[in-house]
N, C-alpha and C positions, 0 to 999 in steps of 0.2 A: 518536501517529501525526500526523507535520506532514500538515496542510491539511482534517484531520477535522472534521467539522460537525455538533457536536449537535445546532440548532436544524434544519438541514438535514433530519438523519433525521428530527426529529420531524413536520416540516412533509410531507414525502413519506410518511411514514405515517399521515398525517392525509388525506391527498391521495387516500390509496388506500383510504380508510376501512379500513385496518386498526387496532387497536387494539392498544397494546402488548402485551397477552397473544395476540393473534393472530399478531401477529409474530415473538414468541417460539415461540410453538409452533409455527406452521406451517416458520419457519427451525432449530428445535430449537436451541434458545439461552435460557437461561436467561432467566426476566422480569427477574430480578435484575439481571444481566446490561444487557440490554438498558437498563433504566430506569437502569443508572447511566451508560449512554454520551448515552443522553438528556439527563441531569441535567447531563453534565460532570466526574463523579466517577471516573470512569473512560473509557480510548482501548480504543478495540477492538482485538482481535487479526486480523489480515488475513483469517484462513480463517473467521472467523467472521464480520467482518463482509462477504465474499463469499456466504457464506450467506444472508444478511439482503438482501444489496441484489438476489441472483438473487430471491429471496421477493417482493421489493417490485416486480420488472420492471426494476428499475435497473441500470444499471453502478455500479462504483466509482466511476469518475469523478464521480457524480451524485453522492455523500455525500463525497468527499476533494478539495477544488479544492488545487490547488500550481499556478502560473501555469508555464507550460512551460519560460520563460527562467530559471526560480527549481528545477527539477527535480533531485534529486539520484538516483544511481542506484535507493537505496531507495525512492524515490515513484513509480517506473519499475516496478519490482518491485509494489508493491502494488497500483498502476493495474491490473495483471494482474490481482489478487487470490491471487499466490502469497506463502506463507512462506518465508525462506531456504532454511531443509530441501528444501522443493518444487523452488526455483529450479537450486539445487546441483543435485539427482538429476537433473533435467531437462536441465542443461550438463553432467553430469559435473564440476563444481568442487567443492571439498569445501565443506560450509557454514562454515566457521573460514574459506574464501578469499573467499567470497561476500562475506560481513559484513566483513573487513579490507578487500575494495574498496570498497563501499558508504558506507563510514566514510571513505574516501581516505585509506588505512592503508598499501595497498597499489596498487605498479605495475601499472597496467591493462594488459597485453600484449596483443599483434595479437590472439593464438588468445581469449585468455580477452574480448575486446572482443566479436568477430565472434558467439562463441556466447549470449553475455548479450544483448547487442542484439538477435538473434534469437529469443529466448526471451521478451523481454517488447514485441516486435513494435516496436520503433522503429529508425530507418537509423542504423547504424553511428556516423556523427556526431553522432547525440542523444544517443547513449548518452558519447561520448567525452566530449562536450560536459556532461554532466550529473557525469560524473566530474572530471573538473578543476574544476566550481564546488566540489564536494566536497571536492576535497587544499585548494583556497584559500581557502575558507570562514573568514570571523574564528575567531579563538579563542571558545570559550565555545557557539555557535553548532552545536546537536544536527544530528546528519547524521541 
């Protein structure tokens, strides 16, 4: 997950004097889990770690920094704290269209622009804007 912050979480759960077993349990997430996104061993999965930052009083925002001008559609998506799947049923796009835009795999049309935008709460033009750094993104260069 670009812009994910181990040091982050741990410092905000230090903050909140929870305790990594607190936060596991009371987010219902694995310690396992948890202590390897801590560690760095592992990126969390969005719906879980929405769980985790609702538990701690945080937004996403608070654990995943991506500077706005550096945004790709997916970090738009997660800021919300939705999964593809989520995102799709929520626009009616299928999640195979979701992830091919996301990727800058696929032509962003008006309709499929206006309903994604609207789904993860930014004007029309962030979204457009976040998808064209996407299709031009260097090679090698994870969307």
């Amino acid at each position: 997950m670009r812009g994910f912050s181990p040091e982050r979480l741990t410092r905000i759960r230090a903050e909140r004097n929870f305790s990594l077993s607190d936060l596991a349990r009371l987010a219902n997430i694995g310690r396992s889990t948890v202590h390897h996104w801590e560690t760095g061993h592992a990126t969390p999965q969005v719906d879980l770690l929405a769980r985790a930052a609702e538990t701690l009083g945080v937004s996403i925002g608070d654990l995943v920094h991506v500077p706005e001008n550096e945004r790709f559609p997916g970090d738009l998506r997660i800021l919300m704290g939705l999964t593809q799947p989520q995102l799709g049923a929520q626009t009616g796009i299928p999640t195979a269209t979701v992830g091919a835009i996301e990727r800058g795999e696929a032509v962003l049309t008006e309709d499929y622009a206006a309903r994604l935008a609207a789904a993860v709460n930014v004007p029309l033009e962030v979204y457009r804007a976040a998808h064209d750094r996407v299709r031009n993104r260097p090679p090698g260069t994870p969307a």
